[in-house]
N, C-alpha and C positions, 0 to 999 in steps of 0.2 A: 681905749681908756684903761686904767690901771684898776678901776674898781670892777670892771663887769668879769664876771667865772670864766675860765678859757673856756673853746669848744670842746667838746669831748669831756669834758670832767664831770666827775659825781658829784660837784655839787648844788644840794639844793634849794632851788628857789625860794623866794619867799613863800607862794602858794602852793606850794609841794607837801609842806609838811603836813595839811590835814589832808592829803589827798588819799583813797584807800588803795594798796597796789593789790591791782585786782589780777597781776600775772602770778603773783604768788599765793591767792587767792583759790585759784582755777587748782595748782598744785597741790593744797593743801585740804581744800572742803572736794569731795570728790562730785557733791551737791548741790556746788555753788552755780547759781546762775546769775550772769551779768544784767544790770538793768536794760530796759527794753528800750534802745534812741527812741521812739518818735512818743513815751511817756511821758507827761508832763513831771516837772521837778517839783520835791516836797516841798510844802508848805515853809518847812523850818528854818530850811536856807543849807541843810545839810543831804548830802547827795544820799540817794536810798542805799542801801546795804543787799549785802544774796535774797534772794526771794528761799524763806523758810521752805521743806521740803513736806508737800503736803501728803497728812494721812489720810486714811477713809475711814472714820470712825461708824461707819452706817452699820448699827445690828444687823444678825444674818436672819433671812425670811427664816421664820422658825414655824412658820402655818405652811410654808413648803416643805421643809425637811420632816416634818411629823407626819405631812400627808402622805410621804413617799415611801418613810419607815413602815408606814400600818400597812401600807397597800403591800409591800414589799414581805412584810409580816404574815399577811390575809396570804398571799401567795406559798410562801413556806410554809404555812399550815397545810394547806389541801395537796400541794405537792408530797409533802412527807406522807400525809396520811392516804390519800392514792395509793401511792408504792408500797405502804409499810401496811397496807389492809388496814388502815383506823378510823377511816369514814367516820361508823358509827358509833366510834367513840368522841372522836374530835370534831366532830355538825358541830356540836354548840358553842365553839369557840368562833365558827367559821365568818357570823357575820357581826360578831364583836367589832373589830377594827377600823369597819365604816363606822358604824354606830359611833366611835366613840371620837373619830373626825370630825362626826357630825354636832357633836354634844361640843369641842374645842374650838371648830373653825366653820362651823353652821354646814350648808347643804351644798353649796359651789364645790368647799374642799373635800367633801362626802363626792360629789359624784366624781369628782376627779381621781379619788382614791378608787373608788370601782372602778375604772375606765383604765386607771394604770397596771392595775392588781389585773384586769381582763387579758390588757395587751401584755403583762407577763407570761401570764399563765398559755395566751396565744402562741407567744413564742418559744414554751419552753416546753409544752406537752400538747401545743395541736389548737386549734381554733374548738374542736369539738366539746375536749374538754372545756376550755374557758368558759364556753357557751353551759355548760353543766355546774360551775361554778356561780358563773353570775345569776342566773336564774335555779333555786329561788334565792341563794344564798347574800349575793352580793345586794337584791334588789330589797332582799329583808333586811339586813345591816343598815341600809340607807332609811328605809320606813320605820324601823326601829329607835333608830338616832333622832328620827323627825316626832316621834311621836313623846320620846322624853325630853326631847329640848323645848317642847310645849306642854310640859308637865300634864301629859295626858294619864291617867289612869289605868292602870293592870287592866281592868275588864276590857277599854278601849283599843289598848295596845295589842292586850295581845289576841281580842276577835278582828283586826285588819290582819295584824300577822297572821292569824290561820288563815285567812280567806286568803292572806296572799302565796302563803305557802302552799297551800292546797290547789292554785290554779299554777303554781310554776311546778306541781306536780305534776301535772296531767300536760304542760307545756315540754315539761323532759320525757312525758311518755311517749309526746306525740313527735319529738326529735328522734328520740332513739328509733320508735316505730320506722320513722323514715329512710334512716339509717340502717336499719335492719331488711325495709322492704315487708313490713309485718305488723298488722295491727297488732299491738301488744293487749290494750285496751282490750277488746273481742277474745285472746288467747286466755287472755286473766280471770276474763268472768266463765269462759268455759270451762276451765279449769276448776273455778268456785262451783260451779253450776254441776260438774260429777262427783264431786266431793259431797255437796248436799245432797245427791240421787244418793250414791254409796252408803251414806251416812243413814239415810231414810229407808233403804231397804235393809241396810241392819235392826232398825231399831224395828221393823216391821216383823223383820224372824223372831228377834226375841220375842216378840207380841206386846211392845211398849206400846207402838201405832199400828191402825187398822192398814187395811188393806188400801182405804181410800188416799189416805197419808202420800202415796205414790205417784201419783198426777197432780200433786199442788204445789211440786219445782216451780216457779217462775222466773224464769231468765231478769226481767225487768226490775221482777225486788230483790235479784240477786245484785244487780250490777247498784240499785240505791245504797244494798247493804254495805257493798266495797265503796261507793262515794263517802257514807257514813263512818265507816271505820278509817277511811284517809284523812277525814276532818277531826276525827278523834286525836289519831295517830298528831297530826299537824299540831294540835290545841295540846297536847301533854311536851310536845316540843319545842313550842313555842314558850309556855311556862318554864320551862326548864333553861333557856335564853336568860329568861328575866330573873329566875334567881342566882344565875350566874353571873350574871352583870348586876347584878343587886351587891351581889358580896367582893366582886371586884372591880369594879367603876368608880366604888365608894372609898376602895385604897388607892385609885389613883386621881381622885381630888375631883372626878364629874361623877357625884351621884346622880341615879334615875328614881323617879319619885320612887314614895313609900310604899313599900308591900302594905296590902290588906293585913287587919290584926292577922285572923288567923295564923297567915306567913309568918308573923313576928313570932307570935306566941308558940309555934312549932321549932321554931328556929332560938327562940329564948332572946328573943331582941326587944327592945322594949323604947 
């Protein structure tokens, strides 16, 4: 017949012209994907269009990256300060970083922060040390964080922290001991124990103390007296944690309860 398109020719049907050319389509959106055959047809009566190219709008764990930072943080601390001889100046930072995991993402992301800060410090200076780190250091950071995330009190806090410091005390003596092949413990109070003879038989020449003065060494109130001075030594260190973290906890948005007046009043805080 005379009305119908010859074969081959461009021209378009009647039903052609809303139809979408999806060859040029594919060309053009690099994005574009074709509808799926065995999907049912929209409701509209109009064929679906490219499926939109989807994003992932999901926030990034941010209780994971902060626990990985501090752990990672806690580790450059005691490394630098090993190597660079600053132990005893930088201890009081050491168990800041759990603490303050503990105080943002509670006690899971606290212990995960030790566990990760361990297996660094494992791998990059020895299991030994790790083990010197974590105990008492890493295990006060965590007690520490638990103790102002339940708004415990200074007195509270910090008579667990000495008692805890003071038993990973004697826990690193009795490592290294083993390590050494050497009671250290028994070396230390012998050592205490000629000191006070020395010291007793001086004050004896001068004629401070008698003669009797000389037999009343005793090894056993020697070795209480170094328990006592470790527990002193613990309890002035442990205080000294909590004003540090009093003064910077509180600039980074997790204060730990209030210092007693006195503190304040020395400090001029009010």
């Amino acid at each position: 017949m005379s009305g119908s398109p010859p074969h081959g020719s461009d021209a378009a049907l009647p039903g052609d012209r809303d139809r979408p050319n999806t060859a040029d389509a594919e060309w053009d959106d690099p994005f574009f994907t074709g509808a799926d055959p065995g999907s049912p047809a929209p409701a509209s009566g109009h064929e679906a269009g490219p499926t939109p190219l989807q994003v992932n709008h999901t926030p990034p764990p941010l209780s994971l990256v902060e626990t990985a930072f501090l752990a990672s943080t806690a580790s450059l601390l005691w490394l630098a300060s090993y190597y660079l001889s600053l132990v005893p100046w930088m201890r009081i930072l050491f168990p800041l970083p759990a603490a303050l995991v503990y105080l943002r993402w509670g006690g899971r992301a606290a212990w995960m922060a030790t566990l990760v800060t361990g297996l660094l410090l494992s791998v990059l200076m020895g299991p030994y040390l790790s083990l010197l780190f974590l105990i008492p250091y890493g295990l006060l950071g965590v007690q520490l964080g638990m103790s102002w995330k339940r708004n415990m009190s200074w007195l509270g806090s910090i008579s667990t922290g000495t008692l805890l410091a003071t038993a990973g005390f004697f826990v690193r003596m009795w490592m290294v001991s083993l390590f050494l092949s050497e009671d250290l413990w028994a070396y230390l109070t012998n050592r205490i124990s000629d000191f006070v003879v020395w010291l007793v038989s001086r004050l004896v020449d001068w004629g401070i103390l008698g003669v009797g003065a000389l037999g009343t060494v005793n090894l056993q109130a020697i070795q209480i007296f170094a328990v006592g001075a470790v527990l002193l030594s613990d309890l002035v260190y442990v205080f000294t944690i909590h004003l540090a973290a009093w003064v910077l906890l509180s600039r980074l948005g997790n204060p730990i309860p209030q210092a007693p007046r006195w503190v304040q009043v020395i400090f001029e805080e009010e």
